[in-house]
Backbone atoms as SQL, in Angstrom:
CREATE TABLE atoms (id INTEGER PRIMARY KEY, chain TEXT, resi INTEGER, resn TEXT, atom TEXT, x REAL, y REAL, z REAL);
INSERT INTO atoms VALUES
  (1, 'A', 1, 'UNK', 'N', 15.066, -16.273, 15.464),
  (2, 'A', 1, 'UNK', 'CA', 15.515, -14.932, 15.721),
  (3, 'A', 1, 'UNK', 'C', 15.850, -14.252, 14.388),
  (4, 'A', 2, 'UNK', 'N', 15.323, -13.014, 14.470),
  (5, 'A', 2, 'UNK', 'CA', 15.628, -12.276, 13.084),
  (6, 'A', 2, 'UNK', 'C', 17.025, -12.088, 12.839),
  (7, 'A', 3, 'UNK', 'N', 17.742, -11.902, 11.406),
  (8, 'A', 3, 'UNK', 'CA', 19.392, -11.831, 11.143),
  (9, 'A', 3, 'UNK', 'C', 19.357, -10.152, 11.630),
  (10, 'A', 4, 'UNK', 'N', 19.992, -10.117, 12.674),
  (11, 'A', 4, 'UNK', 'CA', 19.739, -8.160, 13.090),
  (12, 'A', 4, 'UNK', 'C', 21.684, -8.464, 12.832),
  (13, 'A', 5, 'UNK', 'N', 21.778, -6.855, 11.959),
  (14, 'A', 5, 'UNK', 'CA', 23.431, -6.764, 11.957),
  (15, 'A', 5, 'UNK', 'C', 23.996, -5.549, 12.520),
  (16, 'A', 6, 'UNK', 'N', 24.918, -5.117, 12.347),
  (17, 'A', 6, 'UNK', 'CA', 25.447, -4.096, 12.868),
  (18, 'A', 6, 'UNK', 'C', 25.499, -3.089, 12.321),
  (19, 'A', 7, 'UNK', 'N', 25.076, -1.979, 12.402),
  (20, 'A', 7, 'UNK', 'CA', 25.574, -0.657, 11.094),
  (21, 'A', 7, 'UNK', 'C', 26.694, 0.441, 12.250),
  (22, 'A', 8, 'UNK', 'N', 27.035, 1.557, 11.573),
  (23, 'A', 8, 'UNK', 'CA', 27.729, 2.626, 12.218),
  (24, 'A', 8, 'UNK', 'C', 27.265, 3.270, 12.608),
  (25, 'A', 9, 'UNK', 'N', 25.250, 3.352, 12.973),
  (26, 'A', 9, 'UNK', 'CA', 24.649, 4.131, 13.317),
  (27, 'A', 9, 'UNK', 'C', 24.031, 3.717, 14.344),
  (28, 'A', 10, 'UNK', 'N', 23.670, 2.616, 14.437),
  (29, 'A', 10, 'UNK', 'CA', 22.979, 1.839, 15.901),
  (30, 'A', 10, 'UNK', 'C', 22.664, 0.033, 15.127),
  (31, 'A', 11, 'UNK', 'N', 21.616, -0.887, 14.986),
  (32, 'A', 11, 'UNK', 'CA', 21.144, -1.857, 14.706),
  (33, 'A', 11, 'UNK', 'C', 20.298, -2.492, 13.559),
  (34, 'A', 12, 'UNK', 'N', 20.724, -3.203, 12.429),
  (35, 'A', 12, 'UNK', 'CA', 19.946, -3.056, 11.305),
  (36, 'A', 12, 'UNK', 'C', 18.482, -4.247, 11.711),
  (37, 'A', 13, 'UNK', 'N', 17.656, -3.502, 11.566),
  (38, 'A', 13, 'UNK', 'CA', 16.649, -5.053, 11.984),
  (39, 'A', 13, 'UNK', 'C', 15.242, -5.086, 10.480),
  (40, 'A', 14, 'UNK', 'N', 15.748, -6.505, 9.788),
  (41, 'A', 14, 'UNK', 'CA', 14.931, -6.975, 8.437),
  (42, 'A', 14, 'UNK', 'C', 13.613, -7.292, 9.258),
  (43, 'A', 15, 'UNK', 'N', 12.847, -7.204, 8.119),
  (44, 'A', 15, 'UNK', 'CA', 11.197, -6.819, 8.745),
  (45, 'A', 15, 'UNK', 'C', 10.426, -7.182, 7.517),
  (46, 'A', 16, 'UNK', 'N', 9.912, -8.394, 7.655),
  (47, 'A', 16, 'UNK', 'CA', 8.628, -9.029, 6.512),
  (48, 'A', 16, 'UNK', 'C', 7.452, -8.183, 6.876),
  (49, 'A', 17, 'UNK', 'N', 6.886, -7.433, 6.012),
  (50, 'A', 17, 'UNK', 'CA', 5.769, -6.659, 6.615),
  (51, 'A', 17, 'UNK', 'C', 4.633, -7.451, 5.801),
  (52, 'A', 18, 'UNK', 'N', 3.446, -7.128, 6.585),
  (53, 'A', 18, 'UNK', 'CA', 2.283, -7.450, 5.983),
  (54, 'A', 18, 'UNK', 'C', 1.127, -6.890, 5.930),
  (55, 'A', 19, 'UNK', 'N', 0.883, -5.778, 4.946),
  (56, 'A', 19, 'UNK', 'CA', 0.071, -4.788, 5.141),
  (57, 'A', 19, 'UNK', 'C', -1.699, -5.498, 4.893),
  (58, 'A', 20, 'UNK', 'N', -2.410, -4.000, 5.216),
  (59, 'A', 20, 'UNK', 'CA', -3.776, -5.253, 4.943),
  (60, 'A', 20, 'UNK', 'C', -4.613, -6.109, 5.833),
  (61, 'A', 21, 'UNK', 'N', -3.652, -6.315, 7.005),
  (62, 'A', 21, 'UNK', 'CA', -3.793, -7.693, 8.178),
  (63, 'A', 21, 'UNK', 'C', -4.999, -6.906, 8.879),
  (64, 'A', 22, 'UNK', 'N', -5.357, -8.160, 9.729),
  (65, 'A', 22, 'UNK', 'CA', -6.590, -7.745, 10.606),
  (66, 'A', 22, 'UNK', 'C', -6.181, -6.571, 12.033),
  (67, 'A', 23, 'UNK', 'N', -5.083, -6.695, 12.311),
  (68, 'A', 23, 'UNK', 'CA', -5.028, -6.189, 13.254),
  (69, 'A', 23, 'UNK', 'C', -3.224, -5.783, 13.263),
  (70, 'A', 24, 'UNK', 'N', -2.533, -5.032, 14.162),
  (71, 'A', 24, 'UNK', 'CA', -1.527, -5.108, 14.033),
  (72, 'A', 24, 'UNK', 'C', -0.732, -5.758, 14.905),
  (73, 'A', 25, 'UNK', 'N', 0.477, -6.612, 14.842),
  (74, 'A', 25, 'UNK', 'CA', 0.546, -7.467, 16.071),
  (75, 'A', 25, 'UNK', 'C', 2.253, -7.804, 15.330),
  (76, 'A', 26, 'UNK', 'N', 3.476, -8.881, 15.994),
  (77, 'A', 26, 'UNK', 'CA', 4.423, -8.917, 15.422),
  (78, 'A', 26, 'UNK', 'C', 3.906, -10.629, 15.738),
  (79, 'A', 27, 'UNK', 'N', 4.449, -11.264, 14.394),
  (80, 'A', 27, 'UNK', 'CA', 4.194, -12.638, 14.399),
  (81, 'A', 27, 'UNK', 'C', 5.252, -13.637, 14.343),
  (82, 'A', 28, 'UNK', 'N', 6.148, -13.301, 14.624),
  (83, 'A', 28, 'UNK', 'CA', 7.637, -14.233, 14.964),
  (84, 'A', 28, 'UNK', 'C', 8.020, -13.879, 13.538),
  (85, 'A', 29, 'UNK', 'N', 9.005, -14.657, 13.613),
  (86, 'A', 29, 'UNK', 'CA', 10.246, -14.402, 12.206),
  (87, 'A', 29, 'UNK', 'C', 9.820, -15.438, 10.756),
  (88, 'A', 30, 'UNK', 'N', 10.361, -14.539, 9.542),
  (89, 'A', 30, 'UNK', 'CA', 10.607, -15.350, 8.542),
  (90, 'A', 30, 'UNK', 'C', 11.157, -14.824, 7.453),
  (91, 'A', 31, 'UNK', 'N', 12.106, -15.830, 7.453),
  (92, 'A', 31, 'UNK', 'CA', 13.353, -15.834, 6.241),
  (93, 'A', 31, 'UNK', 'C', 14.288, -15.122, 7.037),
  (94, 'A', 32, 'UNK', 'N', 14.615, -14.675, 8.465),
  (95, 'A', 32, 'UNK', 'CA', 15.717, -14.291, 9.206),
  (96, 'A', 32, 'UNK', 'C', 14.677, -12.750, 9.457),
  (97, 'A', 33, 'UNK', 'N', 13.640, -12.205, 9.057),
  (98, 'A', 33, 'UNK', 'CA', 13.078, -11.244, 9.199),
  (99, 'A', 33, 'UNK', 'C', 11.731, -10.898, 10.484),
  (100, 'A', 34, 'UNK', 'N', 11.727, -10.484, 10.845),
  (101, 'A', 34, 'UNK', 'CA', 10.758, -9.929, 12.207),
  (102, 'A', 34, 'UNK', 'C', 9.497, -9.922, 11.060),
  (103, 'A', 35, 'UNK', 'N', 8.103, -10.828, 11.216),
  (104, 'A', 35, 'UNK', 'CA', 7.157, -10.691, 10.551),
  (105, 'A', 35, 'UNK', 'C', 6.449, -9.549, 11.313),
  (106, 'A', 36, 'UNK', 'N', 5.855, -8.991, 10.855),
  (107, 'A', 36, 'UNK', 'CA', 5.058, -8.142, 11.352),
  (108, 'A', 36, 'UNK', 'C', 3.701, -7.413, 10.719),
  (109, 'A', 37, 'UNK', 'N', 2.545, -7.059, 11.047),
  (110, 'A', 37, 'UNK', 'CA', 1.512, -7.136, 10.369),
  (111, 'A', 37, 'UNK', 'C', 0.857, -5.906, 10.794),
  (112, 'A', 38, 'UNK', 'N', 0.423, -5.234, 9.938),
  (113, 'A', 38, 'UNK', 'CA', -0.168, -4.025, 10.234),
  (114, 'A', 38, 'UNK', 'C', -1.341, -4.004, 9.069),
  (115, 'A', 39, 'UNK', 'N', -2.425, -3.080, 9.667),
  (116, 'A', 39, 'UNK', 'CA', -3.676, -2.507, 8.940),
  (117, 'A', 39, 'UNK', 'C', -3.276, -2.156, 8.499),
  (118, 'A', 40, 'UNK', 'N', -2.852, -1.087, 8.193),
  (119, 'A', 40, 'UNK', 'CA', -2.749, 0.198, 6.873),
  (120, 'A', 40, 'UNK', 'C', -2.548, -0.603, 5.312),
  (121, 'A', 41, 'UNK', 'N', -2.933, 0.168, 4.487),
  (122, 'A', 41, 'UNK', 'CA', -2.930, -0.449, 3.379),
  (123, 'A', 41, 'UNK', 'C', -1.582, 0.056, 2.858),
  (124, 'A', 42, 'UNK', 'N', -1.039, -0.604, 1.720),
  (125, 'A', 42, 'UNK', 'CA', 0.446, -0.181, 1.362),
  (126, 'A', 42, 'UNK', 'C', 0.412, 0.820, 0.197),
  (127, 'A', 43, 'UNK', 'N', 0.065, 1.926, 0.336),
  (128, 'A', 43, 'UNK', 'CA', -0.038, 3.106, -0.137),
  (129, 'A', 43, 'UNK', 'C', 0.130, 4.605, 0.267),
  (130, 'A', 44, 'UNK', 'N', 1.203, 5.502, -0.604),
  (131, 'A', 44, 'UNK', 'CA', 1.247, 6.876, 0.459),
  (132, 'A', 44, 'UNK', 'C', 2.373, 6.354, 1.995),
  (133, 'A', 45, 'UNK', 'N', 2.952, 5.248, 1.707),
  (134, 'A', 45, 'UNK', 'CA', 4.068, 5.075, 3.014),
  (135, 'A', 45, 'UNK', 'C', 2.952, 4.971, 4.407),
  (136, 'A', 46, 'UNK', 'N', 1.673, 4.722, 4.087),
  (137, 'A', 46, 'UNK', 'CA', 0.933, 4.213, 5.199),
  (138, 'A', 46, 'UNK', 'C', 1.427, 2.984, 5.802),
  (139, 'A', 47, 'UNK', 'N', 1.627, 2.013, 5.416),
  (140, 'A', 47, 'UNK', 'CA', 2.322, 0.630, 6.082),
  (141, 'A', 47, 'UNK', 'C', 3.371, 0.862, 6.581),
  (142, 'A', 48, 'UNK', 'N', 4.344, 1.589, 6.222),
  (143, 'A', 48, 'UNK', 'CA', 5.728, 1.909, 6.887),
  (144, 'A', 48, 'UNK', 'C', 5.437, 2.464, 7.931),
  (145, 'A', 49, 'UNK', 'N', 4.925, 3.861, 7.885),
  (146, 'A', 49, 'UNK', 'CA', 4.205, 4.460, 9.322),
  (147, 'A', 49, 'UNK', 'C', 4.021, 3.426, 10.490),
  (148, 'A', 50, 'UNK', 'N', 3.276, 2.722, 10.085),
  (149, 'A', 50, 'UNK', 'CA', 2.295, 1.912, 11.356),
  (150, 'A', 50, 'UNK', 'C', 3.347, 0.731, 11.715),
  (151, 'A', 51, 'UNK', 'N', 4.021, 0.274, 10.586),
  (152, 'A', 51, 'UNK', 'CA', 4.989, -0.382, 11.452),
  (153, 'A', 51, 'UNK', 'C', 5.678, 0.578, 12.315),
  (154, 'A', 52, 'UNK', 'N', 6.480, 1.621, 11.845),
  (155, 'A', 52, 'UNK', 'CA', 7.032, 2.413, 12.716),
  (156, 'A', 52, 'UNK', 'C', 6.398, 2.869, 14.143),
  (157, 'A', 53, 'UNK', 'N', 5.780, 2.841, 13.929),
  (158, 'A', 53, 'UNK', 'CA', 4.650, 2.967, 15.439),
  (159, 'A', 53, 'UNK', 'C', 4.781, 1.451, 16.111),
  (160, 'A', 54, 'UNK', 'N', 4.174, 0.629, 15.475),
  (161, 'A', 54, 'UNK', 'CA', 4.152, -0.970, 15.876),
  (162, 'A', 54, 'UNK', 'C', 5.623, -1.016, 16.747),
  (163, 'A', 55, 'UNK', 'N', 6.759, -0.616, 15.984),
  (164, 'A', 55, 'UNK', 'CA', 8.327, -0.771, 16.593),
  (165, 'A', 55, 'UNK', 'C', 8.392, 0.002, 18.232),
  (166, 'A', 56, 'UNK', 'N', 8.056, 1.148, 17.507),
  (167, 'A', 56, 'UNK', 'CA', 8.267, 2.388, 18.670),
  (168, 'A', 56, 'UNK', 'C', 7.387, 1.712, 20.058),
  (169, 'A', 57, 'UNK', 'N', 6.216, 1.185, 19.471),
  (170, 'A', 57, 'UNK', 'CA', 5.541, 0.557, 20.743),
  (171, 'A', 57, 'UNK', 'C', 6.198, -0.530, 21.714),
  (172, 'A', 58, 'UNK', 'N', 6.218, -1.471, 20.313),
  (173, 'A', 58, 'UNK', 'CA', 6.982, -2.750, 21.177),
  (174, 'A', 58, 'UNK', 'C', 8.128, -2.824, 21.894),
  (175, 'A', 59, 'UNK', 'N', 9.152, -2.127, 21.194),
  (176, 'A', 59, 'UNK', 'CA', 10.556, -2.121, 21.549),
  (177, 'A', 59, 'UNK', 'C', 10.881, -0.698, 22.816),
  (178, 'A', 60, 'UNK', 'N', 9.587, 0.236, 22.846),
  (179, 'A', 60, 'UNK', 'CA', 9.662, 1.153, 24.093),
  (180, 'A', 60, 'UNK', 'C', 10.843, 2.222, 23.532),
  (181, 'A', 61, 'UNK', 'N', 11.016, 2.764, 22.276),
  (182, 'A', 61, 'UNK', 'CA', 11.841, 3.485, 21.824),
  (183, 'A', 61, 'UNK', 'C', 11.153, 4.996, 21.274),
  (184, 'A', 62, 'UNK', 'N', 11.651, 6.131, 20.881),
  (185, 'A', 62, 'UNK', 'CA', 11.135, 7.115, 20.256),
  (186, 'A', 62, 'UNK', 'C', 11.155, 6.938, 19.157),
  (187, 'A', 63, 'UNK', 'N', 10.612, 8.120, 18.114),
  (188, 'A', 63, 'UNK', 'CA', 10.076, 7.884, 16.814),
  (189, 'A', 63, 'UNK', 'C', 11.362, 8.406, 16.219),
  (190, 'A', 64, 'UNK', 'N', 12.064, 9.019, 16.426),
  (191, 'A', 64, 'UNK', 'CA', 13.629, 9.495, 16.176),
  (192, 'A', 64, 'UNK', 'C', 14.727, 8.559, 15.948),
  (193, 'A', 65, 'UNK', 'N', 14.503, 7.478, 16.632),
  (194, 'A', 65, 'UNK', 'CA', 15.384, 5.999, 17.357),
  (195, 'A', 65, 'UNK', 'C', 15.076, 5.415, 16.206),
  (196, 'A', 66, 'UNK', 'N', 14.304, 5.201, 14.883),
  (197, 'A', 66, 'UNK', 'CA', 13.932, 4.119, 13.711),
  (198, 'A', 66, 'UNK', 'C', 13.706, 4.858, 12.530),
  (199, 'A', 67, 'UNK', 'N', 14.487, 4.006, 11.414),
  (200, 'A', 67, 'UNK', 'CA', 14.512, 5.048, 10.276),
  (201, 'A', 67, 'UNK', 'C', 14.377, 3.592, 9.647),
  (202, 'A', 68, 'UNK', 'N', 13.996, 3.398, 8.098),
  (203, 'A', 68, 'UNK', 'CA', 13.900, 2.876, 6.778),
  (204, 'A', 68, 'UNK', 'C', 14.601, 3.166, 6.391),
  (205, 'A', 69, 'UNK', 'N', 16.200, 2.079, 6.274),
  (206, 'A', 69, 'UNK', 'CA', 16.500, 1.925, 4.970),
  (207, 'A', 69, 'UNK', 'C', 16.735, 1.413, 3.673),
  (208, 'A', 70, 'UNK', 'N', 15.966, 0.576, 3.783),
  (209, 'A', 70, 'UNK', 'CA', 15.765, -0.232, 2.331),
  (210, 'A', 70, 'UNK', 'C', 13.899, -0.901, 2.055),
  (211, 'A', 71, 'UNK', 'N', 13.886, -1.183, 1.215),
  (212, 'A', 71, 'UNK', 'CA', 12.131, -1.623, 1.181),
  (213, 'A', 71, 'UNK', 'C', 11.269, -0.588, 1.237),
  (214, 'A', 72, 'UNK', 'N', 11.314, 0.310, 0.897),
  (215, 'A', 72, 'UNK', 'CA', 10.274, 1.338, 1.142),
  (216, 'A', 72, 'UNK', 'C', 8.837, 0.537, 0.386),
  (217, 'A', 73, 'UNK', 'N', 9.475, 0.289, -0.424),
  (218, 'A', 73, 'UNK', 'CA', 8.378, -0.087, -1.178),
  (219, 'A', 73, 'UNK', 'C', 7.636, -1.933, -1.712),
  (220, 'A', 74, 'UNK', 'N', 8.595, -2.396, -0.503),
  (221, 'A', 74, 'UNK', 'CA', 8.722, -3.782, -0.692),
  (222, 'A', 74, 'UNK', 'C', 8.200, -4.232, 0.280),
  (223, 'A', 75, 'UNK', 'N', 7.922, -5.870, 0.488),
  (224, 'A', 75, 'UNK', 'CA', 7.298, -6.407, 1.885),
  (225, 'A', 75, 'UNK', 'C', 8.725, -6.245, 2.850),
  (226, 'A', 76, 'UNK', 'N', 9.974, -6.871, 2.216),
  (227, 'A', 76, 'UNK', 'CA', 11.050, -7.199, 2.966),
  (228, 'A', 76, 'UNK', 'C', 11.734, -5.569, 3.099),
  (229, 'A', 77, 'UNK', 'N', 11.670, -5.241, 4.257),
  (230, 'A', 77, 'UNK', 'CA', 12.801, -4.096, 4.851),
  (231, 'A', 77, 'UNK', 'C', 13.514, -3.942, 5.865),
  (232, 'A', 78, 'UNK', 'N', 14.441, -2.935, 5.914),
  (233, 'A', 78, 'UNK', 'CA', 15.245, -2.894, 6.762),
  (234, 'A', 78, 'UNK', 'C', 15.009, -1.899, 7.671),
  (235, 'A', 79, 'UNK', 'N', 14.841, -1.447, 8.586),
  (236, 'A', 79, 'UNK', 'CA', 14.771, -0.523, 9.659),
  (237, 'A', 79, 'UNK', 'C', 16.023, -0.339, 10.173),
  (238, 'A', 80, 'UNK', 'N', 16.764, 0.602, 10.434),
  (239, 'A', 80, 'UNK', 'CA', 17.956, 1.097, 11.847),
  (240, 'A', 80, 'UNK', 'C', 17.374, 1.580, 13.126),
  (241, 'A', 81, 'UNK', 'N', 17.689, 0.866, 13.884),
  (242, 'A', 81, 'UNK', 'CA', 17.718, 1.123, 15.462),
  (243, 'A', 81, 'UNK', 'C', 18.384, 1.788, 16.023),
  (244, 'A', 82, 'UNK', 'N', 18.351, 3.191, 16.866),
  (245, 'A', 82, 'UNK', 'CA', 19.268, 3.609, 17.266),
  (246, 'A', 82, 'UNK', 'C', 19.372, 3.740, 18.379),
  (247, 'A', 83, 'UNK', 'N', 20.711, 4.096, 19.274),
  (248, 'A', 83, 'UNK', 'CA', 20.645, 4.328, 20.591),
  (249, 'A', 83, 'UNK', 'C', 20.163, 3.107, 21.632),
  (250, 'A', 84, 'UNK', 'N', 20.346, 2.074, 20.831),
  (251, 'A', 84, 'UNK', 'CA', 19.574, 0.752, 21.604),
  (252, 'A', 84, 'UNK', 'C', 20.084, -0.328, 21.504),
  (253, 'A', 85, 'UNK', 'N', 21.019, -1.082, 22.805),
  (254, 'A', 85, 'UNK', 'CA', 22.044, -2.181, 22.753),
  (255, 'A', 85, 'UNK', 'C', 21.869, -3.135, 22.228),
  (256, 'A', 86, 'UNK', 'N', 22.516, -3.755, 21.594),
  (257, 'A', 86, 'UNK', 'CA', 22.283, -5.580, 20.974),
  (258, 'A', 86, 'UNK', 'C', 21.473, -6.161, 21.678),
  (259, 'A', 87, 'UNK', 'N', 22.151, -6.273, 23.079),
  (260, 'A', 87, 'UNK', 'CA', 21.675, -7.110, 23.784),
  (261, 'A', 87, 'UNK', 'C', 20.094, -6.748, 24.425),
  (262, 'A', 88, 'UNK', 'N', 19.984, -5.400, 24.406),
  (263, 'A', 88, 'UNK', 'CA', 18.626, -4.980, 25.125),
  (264, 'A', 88, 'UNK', 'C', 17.517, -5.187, 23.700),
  (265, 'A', 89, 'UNK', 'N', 17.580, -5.117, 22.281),
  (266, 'A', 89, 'UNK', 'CA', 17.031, -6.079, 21.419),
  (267, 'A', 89, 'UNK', 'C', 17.011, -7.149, 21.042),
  (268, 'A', 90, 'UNK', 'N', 17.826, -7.763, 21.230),
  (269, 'A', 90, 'UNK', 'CA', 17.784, -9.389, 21.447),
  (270, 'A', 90, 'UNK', 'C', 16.538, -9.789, 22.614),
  (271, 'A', 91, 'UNK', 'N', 16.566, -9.069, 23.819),
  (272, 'A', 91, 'UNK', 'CA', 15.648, -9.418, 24.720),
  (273, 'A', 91, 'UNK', 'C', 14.176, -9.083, 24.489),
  (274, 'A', 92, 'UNK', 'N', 14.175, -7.816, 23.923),
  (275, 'A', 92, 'UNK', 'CA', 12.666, -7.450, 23.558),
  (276, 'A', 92, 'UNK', 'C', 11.812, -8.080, 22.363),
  (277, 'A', 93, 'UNK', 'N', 13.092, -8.483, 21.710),
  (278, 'A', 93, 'UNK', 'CA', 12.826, -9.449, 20.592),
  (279, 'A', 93, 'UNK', 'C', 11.924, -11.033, 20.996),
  (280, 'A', 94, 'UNK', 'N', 13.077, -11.218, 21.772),
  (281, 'A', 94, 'UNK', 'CA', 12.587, -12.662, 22.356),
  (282, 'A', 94, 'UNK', 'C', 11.328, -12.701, 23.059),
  (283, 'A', 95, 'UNK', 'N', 10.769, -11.662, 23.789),
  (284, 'A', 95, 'UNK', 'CA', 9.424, -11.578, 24.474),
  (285, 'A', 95, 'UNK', 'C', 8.263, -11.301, 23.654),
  (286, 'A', 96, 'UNK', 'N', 8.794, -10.930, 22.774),
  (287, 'A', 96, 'UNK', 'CA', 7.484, -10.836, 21.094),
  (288, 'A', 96, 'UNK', 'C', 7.288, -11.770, 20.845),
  (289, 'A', 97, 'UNK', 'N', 8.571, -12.591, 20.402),
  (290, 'A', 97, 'UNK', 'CA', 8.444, -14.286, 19.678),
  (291, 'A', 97, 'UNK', 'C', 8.038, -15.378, 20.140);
């Protein structure tokens, strides 16, 4: 299970990205982080995008509900979750993994 913590705004959730990949898909955890793999190449905030989509899909949330804040430019980032219980990500989590 990914290390997801708490912020004052909704849910922090770390995210190994992997731009480049064949397809986009979430591939279980590593290093406490949600792996996740997307086409787009990592240029122009294209990889961030498509994860952001990838999220919005999986987790059944709006595009408003997920923001970047850390890694913009790194594999390892952080996303905030908003408006969306511990416990109701813990579960959507677990049906990915």
């Amino acid at each position: 299970m990914p290390k997801i913590t708490l912020h004052t705004d909704g849910i922090v959730l770390p995210i190994r990205a992997q731009p480049g990949a064949r397809k986009n898909s979430i591939n279980g955890v590593h290093d406490g982080a949600l792996k996740v793999s997307v086409q787009a190449a990592p240029e122009d905030g294209k990889a961030n995008d498509a994860i952001v989509q990838l999220l919005k899909r999986f987790l059944g949330i709006k595009r408003n509900q997920i923001e970047i804040l850390s890694g913009q430019t790194s594999r390892d980032k952080k996303f905030l979750i908003r408006e969306l219980k511990l416990e109701e990500l813990v579960q959507k989590i677990r049906t990915l993994i």
